[in-house]
Structures are given as structure tokens and as C-alpha cells.
MITORTI-950340 format. One record per residue (C-alpha): residue number from 0; residue in three letters; x, y, z. Coordinates in steps of 0.1 Angstrom, whole numbers, plus 5000, padded with zeros to 4 digits. Layout:
BEGIN
  pos  code  east  north    up
  NUM   ALA     X      Y     Z
...
***
This chain:
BEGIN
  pos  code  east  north    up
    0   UNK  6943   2810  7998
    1   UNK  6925   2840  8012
    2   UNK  6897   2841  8036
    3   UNK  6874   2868  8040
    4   UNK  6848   2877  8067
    5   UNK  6818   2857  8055
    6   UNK  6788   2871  8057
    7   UNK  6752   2848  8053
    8   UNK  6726   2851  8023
    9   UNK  6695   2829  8022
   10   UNK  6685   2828  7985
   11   UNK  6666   2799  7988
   12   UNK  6629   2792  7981
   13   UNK  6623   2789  8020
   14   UNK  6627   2797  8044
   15   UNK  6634   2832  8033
   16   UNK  6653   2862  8050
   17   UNK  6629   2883  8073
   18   UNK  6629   2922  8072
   19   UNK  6642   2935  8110
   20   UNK  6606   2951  8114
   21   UNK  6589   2920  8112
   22   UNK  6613   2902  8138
   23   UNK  6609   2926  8162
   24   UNK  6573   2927  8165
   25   UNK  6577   2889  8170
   26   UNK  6600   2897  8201
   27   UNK  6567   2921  8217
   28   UNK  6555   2909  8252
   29   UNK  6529   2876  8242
   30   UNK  6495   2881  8252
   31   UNK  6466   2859  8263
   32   UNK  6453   2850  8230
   33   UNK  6414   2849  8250
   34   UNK  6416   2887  8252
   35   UNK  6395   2911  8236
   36   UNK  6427   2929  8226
   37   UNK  6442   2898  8208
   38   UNK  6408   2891  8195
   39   UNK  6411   2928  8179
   40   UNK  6445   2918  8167
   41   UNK  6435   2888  8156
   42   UNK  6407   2906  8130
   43   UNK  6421   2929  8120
   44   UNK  6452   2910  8106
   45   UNK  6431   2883  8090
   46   UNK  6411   2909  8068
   47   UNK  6439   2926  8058
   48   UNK  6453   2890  8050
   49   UNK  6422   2889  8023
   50   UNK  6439   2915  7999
   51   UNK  6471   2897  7992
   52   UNK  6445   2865  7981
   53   UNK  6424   2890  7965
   54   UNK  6397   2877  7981
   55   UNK  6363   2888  7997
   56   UNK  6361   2851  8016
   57   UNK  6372   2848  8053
   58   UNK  6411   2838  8061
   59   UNK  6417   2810  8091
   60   UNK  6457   2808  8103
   61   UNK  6467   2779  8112
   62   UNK  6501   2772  8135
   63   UNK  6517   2750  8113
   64   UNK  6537   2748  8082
   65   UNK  6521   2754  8045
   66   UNK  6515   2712  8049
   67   UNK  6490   2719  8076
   68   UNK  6469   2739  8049
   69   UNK  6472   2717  8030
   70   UNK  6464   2682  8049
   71   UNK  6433   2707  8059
   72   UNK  6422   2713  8024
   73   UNK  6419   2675  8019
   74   UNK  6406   2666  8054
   75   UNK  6379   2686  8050
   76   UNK  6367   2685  8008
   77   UNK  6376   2646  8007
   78   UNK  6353   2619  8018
   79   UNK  6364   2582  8013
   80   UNK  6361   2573  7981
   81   UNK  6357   2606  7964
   82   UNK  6371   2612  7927
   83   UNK  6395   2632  7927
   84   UNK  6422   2651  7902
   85   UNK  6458   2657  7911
   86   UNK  6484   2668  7892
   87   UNK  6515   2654  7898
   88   UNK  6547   2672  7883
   89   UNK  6571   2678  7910
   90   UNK  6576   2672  7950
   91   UNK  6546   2689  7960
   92   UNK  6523   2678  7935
   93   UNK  6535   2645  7952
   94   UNK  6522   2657  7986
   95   UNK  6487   2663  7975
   96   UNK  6489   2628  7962
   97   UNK  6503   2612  7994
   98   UNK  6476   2636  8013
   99   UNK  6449   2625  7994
  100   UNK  6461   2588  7992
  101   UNK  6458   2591  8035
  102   UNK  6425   2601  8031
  103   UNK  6412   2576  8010
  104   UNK  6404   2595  7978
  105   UNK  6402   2576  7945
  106   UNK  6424   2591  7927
  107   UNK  6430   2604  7891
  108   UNK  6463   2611  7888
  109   UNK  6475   2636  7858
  110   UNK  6510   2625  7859
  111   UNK  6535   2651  7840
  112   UNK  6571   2652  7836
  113   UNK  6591   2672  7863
  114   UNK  6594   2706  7851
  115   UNK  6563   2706  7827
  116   UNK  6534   2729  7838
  117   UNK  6498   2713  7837
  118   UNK  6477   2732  7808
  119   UNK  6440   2740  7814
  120   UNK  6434   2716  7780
  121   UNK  6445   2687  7804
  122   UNK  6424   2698  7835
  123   UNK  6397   2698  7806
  124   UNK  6405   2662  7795
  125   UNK  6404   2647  7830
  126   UNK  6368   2661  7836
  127   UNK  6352   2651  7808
  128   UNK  6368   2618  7812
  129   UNK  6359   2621  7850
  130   UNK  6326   2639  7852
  131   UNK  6321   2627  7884
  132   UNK  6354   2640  7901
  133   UNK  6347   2667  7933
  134   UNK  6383   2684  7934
  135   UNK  6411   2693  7913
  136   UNK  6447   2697  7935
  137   UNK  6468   2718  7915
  138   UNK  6501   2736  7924
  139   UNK  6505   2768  7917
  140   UNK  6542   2772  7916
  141   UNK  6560   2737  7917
  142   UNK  6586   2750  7939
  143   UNK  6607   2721  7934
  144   UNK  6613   2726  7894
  145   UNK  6607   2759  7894
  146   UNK  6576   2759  7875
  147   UNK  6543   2778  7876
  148   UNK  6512   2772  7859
  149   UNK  6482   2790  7842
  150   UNK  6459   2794  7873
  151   UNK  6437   2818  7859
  152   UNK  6429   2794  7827
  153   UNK  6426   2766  7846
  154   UNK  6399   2781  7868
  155   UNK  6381   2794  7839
  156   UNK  6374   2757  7832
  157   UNK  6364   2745  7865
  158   UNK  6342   2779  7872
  159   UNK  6311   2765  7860
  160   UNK  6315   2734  7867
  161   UNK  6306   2712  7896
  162   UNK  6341   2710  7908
  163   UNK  6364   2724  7935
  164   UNK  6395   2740  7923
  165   UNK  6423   2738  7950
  166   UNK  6455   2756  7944
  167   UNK  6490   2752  7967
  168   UNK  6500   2787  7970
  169   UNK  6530   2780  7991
  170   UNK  6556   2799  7975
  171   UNK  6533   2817  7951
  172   UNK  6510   2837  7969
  173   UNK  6526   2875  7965
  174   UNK  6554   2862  7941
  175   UNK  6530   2855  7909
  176   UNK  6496   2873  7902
  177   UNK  6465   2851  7920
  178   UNK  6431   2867  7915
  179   UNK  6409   2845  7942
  180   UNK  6374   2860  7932
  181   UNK  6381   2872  7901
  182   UNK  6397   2840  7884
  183   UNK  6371   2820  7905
  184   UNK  6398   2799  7921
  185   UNK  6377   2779  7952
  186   UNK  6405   2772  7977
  187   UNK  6437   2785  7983
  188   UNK  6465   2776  8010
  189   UNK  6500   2794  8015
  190   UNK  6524   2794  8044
  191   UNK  6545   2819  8059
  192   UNK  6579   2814  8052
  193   UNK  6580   2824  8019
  194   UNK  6567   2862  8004
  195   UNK  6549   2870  8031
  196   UNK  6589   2874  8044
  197   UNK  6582   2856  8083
  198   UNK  6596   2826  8097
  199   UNK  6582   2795  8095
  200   UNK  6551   2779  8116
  201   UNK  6522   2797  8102
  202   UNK  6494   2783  8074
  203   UNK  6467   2801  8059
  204   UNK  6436   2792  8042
  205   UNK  6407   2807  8023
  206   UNK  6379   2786  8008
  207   UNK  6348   2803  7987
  208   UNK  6311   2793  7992
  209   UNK  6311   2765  7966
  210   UNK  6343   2752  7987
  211   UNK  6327   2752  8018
  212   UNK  6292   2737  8008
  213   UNK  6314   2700  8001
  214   UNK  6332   2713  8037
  215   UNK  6298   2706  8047
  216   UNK  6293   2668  8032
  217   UNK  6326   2655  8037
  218   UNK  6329   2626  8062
  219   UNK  6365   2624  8062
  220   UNK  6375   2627  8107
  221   UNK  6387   2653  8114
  222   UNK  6400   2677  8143
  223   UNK  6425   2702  8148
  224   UNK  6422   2709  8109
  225   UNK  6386   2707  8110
  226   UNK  6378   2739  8094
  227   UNK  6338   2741  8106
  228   UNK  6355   2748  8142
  229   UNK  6378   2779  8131
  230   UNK  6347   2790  8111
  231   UNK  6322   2789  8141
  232   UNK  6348   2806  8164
  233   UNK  6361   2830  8142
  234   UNK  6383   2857  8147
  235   UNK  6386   2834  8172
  236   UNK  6408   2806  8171
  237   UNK  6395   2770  8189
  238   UNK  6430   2763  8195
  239   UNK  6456   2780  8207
  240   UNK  6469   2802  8181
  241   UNK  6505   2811  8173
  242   UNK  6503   2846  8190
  243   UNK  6541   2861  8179
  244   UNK  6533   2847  8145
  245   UNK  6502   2870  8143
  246   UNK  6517   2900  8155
  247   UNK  6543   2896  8125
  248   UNK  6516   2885  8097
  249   UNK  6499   2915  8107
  250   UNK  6529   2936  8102
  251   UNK  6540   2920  8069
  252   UNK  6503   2926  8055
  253   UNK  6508   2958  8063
  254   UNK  6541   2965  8046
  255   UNK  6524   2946  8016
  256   UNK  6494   2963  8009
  257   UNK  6517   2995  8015
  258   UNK  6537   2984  7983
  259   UNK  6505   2975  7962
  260   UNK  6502   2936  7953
  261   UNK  6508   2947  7917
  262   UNK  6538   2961  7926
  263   UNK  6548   2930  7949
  264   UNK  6540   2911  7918
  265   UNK  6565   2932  7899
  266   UNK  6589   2933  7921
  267   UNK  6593   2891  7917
  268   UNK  6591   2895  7883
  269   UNK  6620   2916  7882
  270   UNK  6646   2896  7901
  271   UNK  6631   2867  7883
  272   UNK  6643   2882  7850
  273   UNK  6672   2893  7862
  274   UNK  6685   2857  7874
  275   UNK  6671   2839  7842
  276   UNK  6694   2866  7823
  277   UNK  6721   2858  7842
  278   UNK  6720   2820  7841
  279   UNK  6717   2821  7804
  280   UNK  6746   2846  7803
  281   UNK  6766   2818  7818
  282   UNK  6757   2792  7793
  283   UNK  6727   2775  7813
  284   UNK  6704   2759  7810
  285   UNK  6668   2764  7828
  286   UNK  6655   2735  7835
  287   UNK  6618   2747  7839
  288   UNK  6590   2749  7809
  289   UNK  6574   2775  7821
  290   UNK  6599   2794  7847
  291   UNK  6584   2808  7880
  292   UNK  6589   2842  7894
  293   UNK  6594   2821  7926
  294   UNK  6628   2806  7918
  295   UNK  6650   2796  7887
  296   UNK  6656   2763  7887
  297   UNK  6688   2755  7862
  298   UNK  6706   2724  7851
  299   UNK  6740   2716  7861
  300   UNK  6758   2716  7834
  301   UNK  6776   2683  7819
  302   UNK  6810   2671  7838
  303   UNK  6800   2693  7874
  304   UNK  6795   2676  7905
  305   UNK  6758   2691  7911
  306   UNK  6757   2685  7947
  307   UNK  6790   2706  7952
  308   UNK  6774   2738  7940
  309   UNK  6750   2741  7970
  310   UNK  6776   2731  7993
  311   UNK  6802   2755  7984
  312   UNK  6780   2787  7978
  313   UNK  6772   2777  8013
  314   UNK  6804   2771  8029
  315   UNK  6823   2794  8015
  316   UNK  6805   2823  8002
  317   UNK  6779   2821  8026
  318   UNK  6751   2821  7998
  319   UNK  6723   2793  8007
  320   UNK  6702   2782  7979
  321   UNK  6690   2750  7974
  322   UNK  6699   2717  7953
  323   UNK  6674   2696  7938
  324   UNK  6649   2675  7954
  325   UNK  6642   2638  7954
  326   UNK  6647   2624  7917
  327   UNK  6664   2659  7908
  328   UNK  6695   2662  7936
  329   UNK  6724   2669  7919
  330   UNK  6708   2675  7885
  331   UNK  6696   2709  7892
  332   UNK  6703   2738  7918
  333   UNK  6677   2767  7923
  334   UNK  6680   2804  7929
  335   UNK  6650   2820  7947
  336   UNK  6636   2858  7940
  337   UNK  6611   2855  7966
  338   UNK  6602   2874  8001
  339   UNK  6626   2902  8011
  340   UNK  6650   2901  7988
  341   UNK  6668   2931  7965
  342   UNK  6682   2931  7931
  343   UNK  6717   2934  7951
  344   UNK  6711   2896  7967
  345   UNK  6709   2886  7931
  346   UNK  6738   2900  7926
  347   UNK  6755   2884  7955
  348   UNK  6743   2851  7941
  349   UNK  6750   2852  7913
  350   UNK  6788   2862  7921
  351   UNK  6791   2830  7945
  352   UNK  6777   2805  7913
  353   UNK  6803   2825  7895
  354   UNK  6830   2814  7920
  355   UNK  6820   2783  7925
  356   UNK  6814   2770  7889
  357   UNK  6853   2788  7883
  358   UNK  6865   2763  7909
  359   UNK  6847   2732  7898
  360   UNK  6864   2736  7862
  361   UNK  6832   2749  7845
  362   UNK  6845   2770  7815
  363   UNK  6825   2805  7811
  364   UNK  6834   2839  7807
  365   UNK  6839   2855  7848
  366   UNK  6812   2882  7856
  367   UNK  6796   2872  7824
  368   UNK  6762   2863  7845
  369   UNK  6765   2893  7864
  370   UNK  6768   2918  7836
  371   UNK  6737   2903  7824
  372   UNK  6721   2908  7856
  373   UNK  6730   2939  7863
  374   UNK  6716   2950  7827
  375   UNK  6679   2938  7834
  376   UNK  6684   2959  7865
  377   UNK  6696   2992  7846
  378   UNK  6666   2990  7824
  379   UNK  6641   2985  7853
  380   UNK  6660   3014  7872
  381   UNK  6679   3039  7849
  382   UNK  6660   3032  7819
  383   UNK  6696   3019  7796
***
């Protein structure tokens, strides 16, 4: 059998690739983060960091991963003993859980089945049933089944309420539409690995006045995540922030707001469509409700090994996506459409599932998937 010169494509949901104008301002000389030039760095990248949230509230960084956001979200709206609603339906649903669980929230857990997307009607239920309940935890894409949910509808019913409406925007932020202000979504928390096209090891965070006022009242200990600190000190950092990482963020921002959110938006949308059409080309199934623009998550189909389809994408075409998690490894495999990535790295991918559902005996029609790509790609681009 042939071998080729094998070249490497991250199509994963995360990490993902990292334009060469971003890594290089992450290789520039690192300053004393104390300095009145970092400090001018330091502002300046966290209000530009405010448009991609759509937000007029203040952004704190945080050097950690997305978790780190998160844990801070709870640490600092959770007291012992608070209600709480958190909507389970994937891995990271789970991690709210488990976060809030640590804390000692009492918990009301709306429990769906992996691959369902929580409707506002529910969120509804569990407050009326719950009037006493201080946050909601939703997800905004469950990266894990590849399933988003209907952020703006569910913040229209916790907008006038005496609730706090917390979103994981992880792999969404950039990849589908989040109006902050204008849907009147109260905290949101993202991390860097995934559209905002760095590496790994920084969080964000953004919290609106009606966040911050239970910020105030919560007696949950706290520390390095104790957001009262990066909000006295800010653009200052009270601990020692992840200087590189900033220098990038500030760069990717840029590049972002150069492109228009709407079109960044798009732009997901797009290669979203493209792999969907593709998957179904090939006789697949999605195995998402309500499909992300984050990443198609698809079922392997009946007789395939579904832990081989990772491994040799990887292997031998060099194409990394990623297998299912927990409860789903083996029963699904996901293609990601997020960060810096073309219609041509759909392509790619798609060509490597090609080949490697050919050798595991899967019966399909060769470059079926692609054609099918390809033609959501003429219409965006030649208008056929």
C-alpha cells in the first residue's frame, strides 16, 4: 500500500488550529505585566473583548481553561444552600452539576437526554415550580453532542425575573449569534481555544449588574476566582496574568471585529451546513436535535467499529477530530467548523471519513459526501 507525506488537520472542537499571526505575537518579548505599557495592553484588549459578547459590561481574563470561568461563575453567584437550576444534557452540562454540587448548591436538576436541546418552556416549568431558585446554568452549545440551544428565548424568560441566567459559552461565543445586552443574558464565560482561534490557557468572563449584585451576597470562599478582586483592580489583574496570552487575544479581537461578528457568525454557519450536507450525503445520521454551528456530531453507523474512525483519520490521514465522550465513545464521532478553519478543511475531512469508512466495510457511494459539500460551498461562493 502507498504512503504519502502526511500532513496534520485539527478539525476538532478544541483545541483548534491557530492563524500564524496570532502565534507570533505570542512569541513577542514578555513584559512586566505591572507596567503602565501592559496595563495599556491590557485595556485596551479587554474592551475590544466586549464586542464579540456584545456586551457594554466589563471583561476579566482569567489564566486558565474555559473550567476556570466556569468554577468562577459558581464560586462567586452560589452560597451554600442556594436553589439552583442546571440543565444537564451532555458532558458539560455535567460540569456545572459537579461545580455546583462542590459548592454546596441545592440543586434542581433538568435532566435531558443527550443530544436534546433544553427549550425555554422547560426553563419556564422549573421556575414556577422553583420560585425561589437564584441561577439558571445553561450551555450554550453542548459541545459534546453537538447541540445548541435557544439562548435568546430562554433569556427572555428569566429577563424579568429575579434570576441569574448563566450561559457556558465555551465553544459558542463567535461560532453561534449571542446578544449579551440585547437578549439580557446575565453571565457569560468562554475560553480561548476555540473561535477566538488561540491556544489554550485563557478564560473570560462578563457578568451584568443584576449578576454582580448576588456577587455581592454570596458566601461561598473564594480566592483566585474571586471576582470582587479582578473587579477592584481592573484593567489590572490581582494575579499574575497570562501576558503572551493577552498579546494574542488582543490580536484575535482585532482580526474579529475586522470580519464583523455577523459575518464570523456566518462564516460557522456555512461550514456547518456544508458538513451536515455531506454527512447526510453519505447516508448519516446526525445525532444532534438541534445541530450546532460548533460541530456535527453524527452516529456511527450500524456494524462500524466507532472508536476506529478517530483513530485512523488520525493516523493515517492526519485529520484529528474527535470521538464521543463519556456514555457516547464509540457511538458517535464529531466534525468541528469552528476557529480558523476554511471550507477547504471541510473538504479535507470529509475526504479522510470517506477513506476511512471505505476501509472499515461501510458501503456508500466514494466522494458522494464531498460532492455535497462542495455544492453548499458553490452556492455560498459562485452562486450555482
Amino acid at each position: 500500500m502507498r504512503k504519502f507525506l502526511k500532513k496534520h488537520y485539527v478539525i476538532a472542537p478544541g483545541p483548534t488550529p491557530v492563524p500564524n499571526e496570532i502565534l507570533t505575537e505570542g512569541a513577542k518579548e514578555t513584559i512586566h505585566h505591572r507596567t503602565p505599557q501592559f496595563m495599556a495592553l491590557m485595556e485596551e484588549t479587554l474592551e475590544n473583548a466586549k464586542y464579540v459578547f456584545q456586551t457594554k459590561n466589563t471583561v476579566y481574563a482569567l489564566a486558565s481553561t474555559g473550567t476556570g470561568a466556569m468554577e468562577a461563575a459558581v464560586a462567586n453567584l452560589v452560597s451554600p444552600g442556594d436553589k439552583v437550576v442546571v440543565v444537564v444534557a451532555g458532558k458539560f452540562g455535567e460540569r456545572w452539576k459537579e461545580l455546583c454540587q462542590v459548592y454546596g448548591a441545592n440543586i434542581v436538576e433538568i435532566a435531558l437526554e443527550w443530544g436534546e436541546a433544553v427549550t425555554p418552556e422547560r426553563i419556564e416549568k422549573a421556575l414556577r415550580d422553583h420560585p425561589d431558585a437564584k441561577v439558571v446554568f445553561t450551555t450554550h452549545c453542548e459541545t459534546s453532542t453537538g447541540t445548541t440551544i435557544d439562548l435568546e428565548g430562554i433569556a427572555k424568560v428569566t429577563k424579568d425575573k429575579d434570576v441569574v441566567l448563566v450561559t457556558d459559552a465555551v465553544s459558542a461565543l463567535c461560532a453561534e449569534p449571542l446578544k449579551m445586552d440585547e437578549w439580557g443574558v446575565d453571565v457569560v464565560v468562554t475560553g480561548s481555544q476555540k473561535a477566538l482561534m488561540l491556544p489554550p490557557g485563557l478564560a473570560l468572563i462578563t457578568l451584568n449588574e443584576k449578576a454582580w449584585k448576588l456577587v455581592e451576597q454570596s458566601k461561598s470562599p473564594r480566592y483566585y476566582f474571586d471576582l470582587r478582586e479582578y473587579k477592584k483592580s481592573y484593567p489590572d489583574n490581582p494575579y499574575t496574568p497570562a501576558v503572551n496570552m493577552i498579546y494574542m487575544l488582543n490580536k484575535s479581537l482585532k482580526m474579529l471585529k475586522e470580519e464583523g461578528i455577523e459575518n464570523v457568525w456566518e462564516r460557522h454557519r456555512v461550514l456547518a451546513d456544508a458538513t451536515r450536507a455531506a454527512v447526510r450525503a453519505l447516508g448519516l445520521e446526525l445525532f444532534s436535535k438541534r445541530p450546532s454551528n460548533v460541530v456535527t456530531a453524527v452516529k456511527v453507523p450500524e456494524g462500524i467499529d466507532g472508536k476506529q474512525i478517530p483513530k485512523i483519520m488520525r493516523d493515517k490521514y492526519g485529520v484529528t477530530i474527535a470521538g464521543g465522550q463519556s456514555k457516547l465513545k464509540g457511538k458517535i464521532f464529531r466534525i468541528a467548523h469552528l476557529g480558523y478553519m476554511s471550507p477547504f478543511d471541510i473538504i479535507t475531512a470529509i475526504t479522510a471519513l470517506e477513506l476511512t469508512l471505505k476501509e472499515l466495510g461501510y458501503e456508500f457511494e466514494l466522494g458522494a459526501g464531498v460532492r455535497a459539500a462542495e455544492s453548499v460551498f458553490a452556492k455560498e461562493f459562485v452562486g450555482e
